[in-house]
Each structure stands twice: as structure tokens, then as C-alpha cells.
C-alpha positions, 0 to 999 in steps of 0.5 A, spaced: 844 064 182 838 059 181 834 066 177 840 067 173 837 063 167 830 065 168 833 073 168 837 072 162 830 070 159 826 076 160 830 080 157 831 077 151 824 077 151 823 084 152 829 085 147 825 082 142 818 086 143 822 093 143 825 091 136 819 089 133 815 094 136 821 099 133 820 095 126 813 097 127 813 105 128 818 105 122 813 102 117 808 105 120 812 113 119 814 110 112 807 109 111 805 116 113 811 120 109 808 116 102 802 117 103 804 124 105 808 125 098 802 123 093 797 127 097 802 133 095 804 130 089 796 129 087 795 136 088 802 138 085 799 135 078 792 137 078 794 145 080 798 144 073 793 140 070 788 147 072 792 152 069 793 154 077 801 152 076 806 151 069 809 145 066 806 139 065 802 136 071 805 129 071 813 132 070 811 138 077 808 130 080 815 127 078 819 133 081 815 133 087 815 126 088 823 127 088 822 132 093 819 128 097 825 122 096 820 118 093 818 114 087 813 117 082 810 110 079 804 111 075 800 119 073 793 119 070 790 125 069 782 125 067 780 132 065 783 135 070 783 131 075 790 127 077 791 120 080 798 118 082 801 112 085 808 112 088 813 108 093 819 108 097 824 103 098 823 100 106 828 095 107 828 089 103 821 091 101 816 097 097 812 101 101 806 105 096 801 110 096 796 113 091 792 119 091 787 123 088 786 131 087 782 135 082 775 138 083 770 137 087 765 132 083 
């Protein structure tokens, strides 16, 4: 028995270092996923802001972000192009994302 304690440690470790890198994947695919629906929301806006879709840009933005399972939290519209920020709920924290989409300069 004299590696018991030594064995018991190890594995305590290694638990540990896949559970933080388990919580880093996640944040990771989160971040991925809001960065994801405000691209899509950005377009949705300014498609509408164009004339290219119907209904207002910042309500085709909300129901996208709806869609998407994420919060819109702030539409901008310049002209025809759309600024959106929006977040989701990551455990006890917010994970958030701003695009832009319109014409090219």
C-alpha cells in the first residue's frame, strides 16, 4: 500500500484538470454559438433595413435572436447598416456578442 495515497492523488488531479477543461470547451462552444446569432441577427436587421426582407430591422433581429435562444440587447441602425449586441445566460455569468452587417463602404 505505500503508493495508495500518491494514486488517489493523481486521480484527483487528473479529475480536476478534465473538469476545467470540460468548462473551458463549454465557454468556448457558448461563445461560438452568441457570436453566431448576432452575425445572423446583424444580417437579419439590415436585409430588413434594405428593403431585401419585411418588418422592421430591430423586430426581424429580436425574433432571430429568439430563435437562436439568445437575448437581443441593444439594435442600432445607421442608414442601412445594423449594429446588434446580444447575450446568453452561462451559469452564473453573461456571454455576449456584437456584429455588424449593411453594405460595403
Amino acid at each position: 500500500m505505500p503508493g495508495t495515497a500518491a494514486t488517489i492523488g493523481l486521480i484527483g488531479a487528473a479529475a480536476v484538470l478534465a473538469l476545467g477543461l470540460a468548462s473551458v470547451a463549454s465557454a468556448s462552444v457558448v461563445g461560438q454559438r452568441v457570436a453566431g446569432a448576432a452575425d445572423a441577427a446583424a444580417l437579419a436587421a439590415a436585409d430588413a433595413a434594405s428593403g431585401a426582407t419585411t418588418g422592421a430591422p430591430c423586430d426581424r433581429a429580436a425574433e432571430l435572436a429568439a430563435v437562436a435562444g439568445v437575448t437581443l440587447d441593444v439594435c442600432d441602425l445607421d442608414g442601412l447598416v445594423a449594429t446588434v449586441t446580444v447575450s446568453v445566460r452561462f451559469g452564473a455569468l453573461r456571454a455576449g456578442a456584437s456584429a455588424r452587417a449593411g453594405p460595403p463602404p
